[in-house]
Steps between C-alpha positions, in 0.01 A plus 500: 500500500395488882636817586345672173157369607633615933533842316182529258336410835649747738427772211137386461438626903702834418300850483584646141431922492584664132851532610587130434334500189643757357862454279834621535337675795805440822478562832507863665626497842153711603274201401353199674663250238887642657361376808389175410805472340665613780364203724558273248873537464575556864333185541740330255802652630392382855492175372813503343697583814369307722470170340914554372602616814282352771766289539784671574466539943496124415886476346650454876236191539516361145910515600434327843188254423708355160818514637616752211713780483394886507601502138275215398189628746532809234367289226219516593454810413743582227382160309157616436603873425716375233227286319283833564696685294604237215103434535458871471608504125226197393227665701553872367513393119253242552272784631569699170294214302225397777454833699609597835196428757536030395852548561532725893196282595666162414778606655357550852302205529830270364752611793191510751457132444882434516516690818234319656645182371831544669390502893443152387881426442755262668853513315685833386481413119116478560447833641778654234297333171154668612650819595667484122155435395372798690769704348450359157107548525548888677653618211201568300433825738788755529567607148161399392377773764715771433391405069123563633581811641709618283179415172212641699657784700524850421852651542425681799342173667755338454755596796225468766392145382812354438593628836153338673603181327835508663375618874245159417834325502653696826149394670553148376846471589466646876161295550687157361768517677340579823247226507699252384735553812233552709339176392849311491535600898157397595436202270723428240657615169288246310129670604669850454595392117132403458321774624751750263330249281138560557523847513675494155234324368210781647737780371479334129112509544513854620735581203288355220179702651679796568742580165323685186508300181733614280374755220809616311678151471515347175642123417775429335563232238644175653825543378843386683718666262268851533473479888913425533570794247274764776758369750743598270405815387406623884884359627630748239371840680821572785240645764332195541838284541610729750133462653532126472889525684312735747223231527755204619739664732216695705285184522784249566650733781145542673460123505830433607480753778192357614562144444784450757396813749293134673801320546699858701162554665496219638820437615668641763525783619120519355391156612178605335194223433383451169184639576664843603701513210199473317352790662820734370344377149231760574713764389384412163229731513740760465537340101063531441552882592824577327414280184191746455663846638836433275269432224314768526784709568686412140186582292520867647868533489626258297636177522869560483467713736341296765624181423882529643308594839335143575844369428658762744260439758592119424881575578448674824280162617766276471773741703278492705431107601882499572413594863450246797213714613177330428271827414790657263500163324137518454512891440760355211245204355222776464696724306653216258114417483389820401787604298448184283122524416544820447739478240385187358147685465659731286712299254167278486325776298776642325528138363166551311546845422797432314412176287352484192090504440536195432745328678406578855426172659873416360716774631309442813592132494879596456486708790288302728775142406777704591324614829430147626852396375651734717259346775615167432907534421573787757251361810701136438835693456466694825495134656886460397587849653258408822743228533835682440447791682126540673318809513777733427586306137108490408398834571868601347436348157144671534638861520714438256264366252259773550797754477572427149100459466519897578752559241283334224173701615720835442611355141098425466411832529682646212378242257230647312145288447472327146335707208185235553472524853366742772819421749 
């Protein structure tokens, strides 16, 4: 009831032209509302990345200041992306009944708070049970998102905005990562976690101000046994499984790639502070463009075309990190960067192109839980190979996860879209 009031509030300030009145009426790309729209997601997915993975420049600390191993320091990030994505499923159908805007905003504030909350920590478990809650509580943005866009965008908005959304995320990701190392060099890891915090919680108010209401949504009936059977009926169509297979190998080999590049870094030959690796995390910038350009890119040409070319450009990343030459190695972290927004920009919006009217906020959910699984079980798997073999058994199973990822795009592209769908 507090956020419904937060909302009718934030509305009440909002300038209203005939646009928003009007029904049934979505988005061109041409008109202000895209734009506002625009902000409004990026916002979201800046939040999203850097309050998951602010704190992964931390993992060497968290493995030296609780006397853990580098496998356990991962759980702190792959614990909260896998109660993102079984959170994911709630938060999308949930959305179908209550509407989209109660749910993303919710969502921000909840793992803003728990971020802030954990600078305050003393013992592992502490710092792992409010980075679950974060998890649990960020799950009301990613699929809800890509529902929103999917309702109130026209198809040719689509590609661009779902690809703004995503370079949000790049732009969250770089800027997390960075100032939480920066922070953890100069003070500690504790004040970085709760500034990530703060500016989570200005990023929800800039959201809720920013995002169009929703015009073209319409509630469902509060039914469990309705809301399961969408789930059902969108797992039947084969594109979107292979989408959803796509979803967890690309995801879980990013993370993994960039979850233990700290501990090489800064070991030797490296020797690298935390603070400079940090600063490689800038190469995320390379996602915001990409995300957009790739994006763009498949709504001209069409997405099977493009989409085997983020996971390409993927590929040649990781060869590339195999090298004890610092600049190739960074040369190697942009283009895994870039190759992965990219892609991940694509298969975003084919996601809502290809579900049903009516069941968009669940295929996204199915896609988004398998993304943040792959987060979670790959980025703690890579621990086990870390440990076996280093860098060369890590960025191994990478290249080998993204080559059969490669093999399932080209199967992709000659499945045709369903009869009720525009993908």
């Amino acid at each position: 009831m507090i956020l419904i009031a937060i909302e009718k509030w934030v509305l009440s300030f909002r300038k209203i032209d005939v646009s928003d009145i009007q029904e049934n009426l979505r988005i061109n790309r041409h008109s202000p509302a895209f734009w506002r729209a625009a902000i409004g997601v990026a916002t979201g997915g800046f939040s999203i990345f850097s309050l998951l993975y602010c704190a992964q420049p931390l993992l060497p600390v968290f493995a030296v200041d609780f006397h853990i191993s580098p496998a356990q320091s991962a759980l702190a990030i792959s614990l909260p992306s896998m109660l993102t994505a079984f959170s994911m499923m709630i938060s999308a159908s949930l959305s179908e009944v209550i509407g989209r805007r109660i749910i993303m905003i919710g969502a921000l504030v909840g793992a803003s708070t728990a971020t802030i909350l954990a600078g305050f920590v003393r013992e592992w478990w502490e710092l792992l049970f409010l980075r679950a809650l974060m998890g649990i509580s960020l799950g009301g943005l990613p699929a809800v998102t890509m529902a929103y866009l999917a309702d109130e965008m026209e198809p040719n908005a689509i590609g661009l905005a779902m690809g703004l959304y995503i370079g949000g995320s790049g732009i969250g990701g770089m800027l997390g990562r960075f100032v939480v190392a920066a922070l953890g060099d100069w003070a500690s890891w504790r004040v970085a976690l709760e500034l990530i915090g703060l500016f989570g919680l200005t990023a929800s108010i800039v959201f809720a101000f920013a995002l169009p209401a929703s015009r073209n949504f319409k509630p469902q009936k509060p039914e469990l046994t309705a809301l399961l059977m969408g789930l059902v009926r969108e797992s039947r169509d084969p594109g979107l499984r292979l989408l959803v297979f796509e979803s967890f190998v690309m995801m879980g080999s990013y993370v993994m790639m960039f979850n233990y590049i700290s501990f090489r870094l800064m070991d030797a030959p490296f020797n690298l502070s935390q603070m400079a690796v940090g600063g490689i995390f800038i190469v995320y910038i390379l996602g915001s463009f990409s995300s957009a350009w790739m994006g763009d890119l498949a709504t001209r040409y069409g997405r099977r075309k493009i989409f085997p070319l983020g996971i390409m450009i993927m590929m040649s990343g990781v060869i590339c990190t195999w090298f004890d030459f610092l600049p190739m190695i960074i040369l190697g972290l942009a283009a895994i960067t870039a190759g992965f927004f990219g892609a991940h920009s694509v298969a975003s919006s084919w996601i809502g192109l290809r579900a049903s009217p009516g069941g968009r906020a669940q295929a996204s959910s199915i896609y988004l839980t398998c993304y943040y699984a792959g987060s979670a079980i790959l980025g703690w798997t890579g621990g086990f190979f870390w440990s076996a073999g280093q860098w060369p058994a890590v960025s191994g199973f990478a290249l080998t996860l993204l080559a059969m990822a490669l093999f399932v795009a080209w199967r992709l592209a000659h499945i045709p879209p369903p009869a009720s769908s525009q993908g």
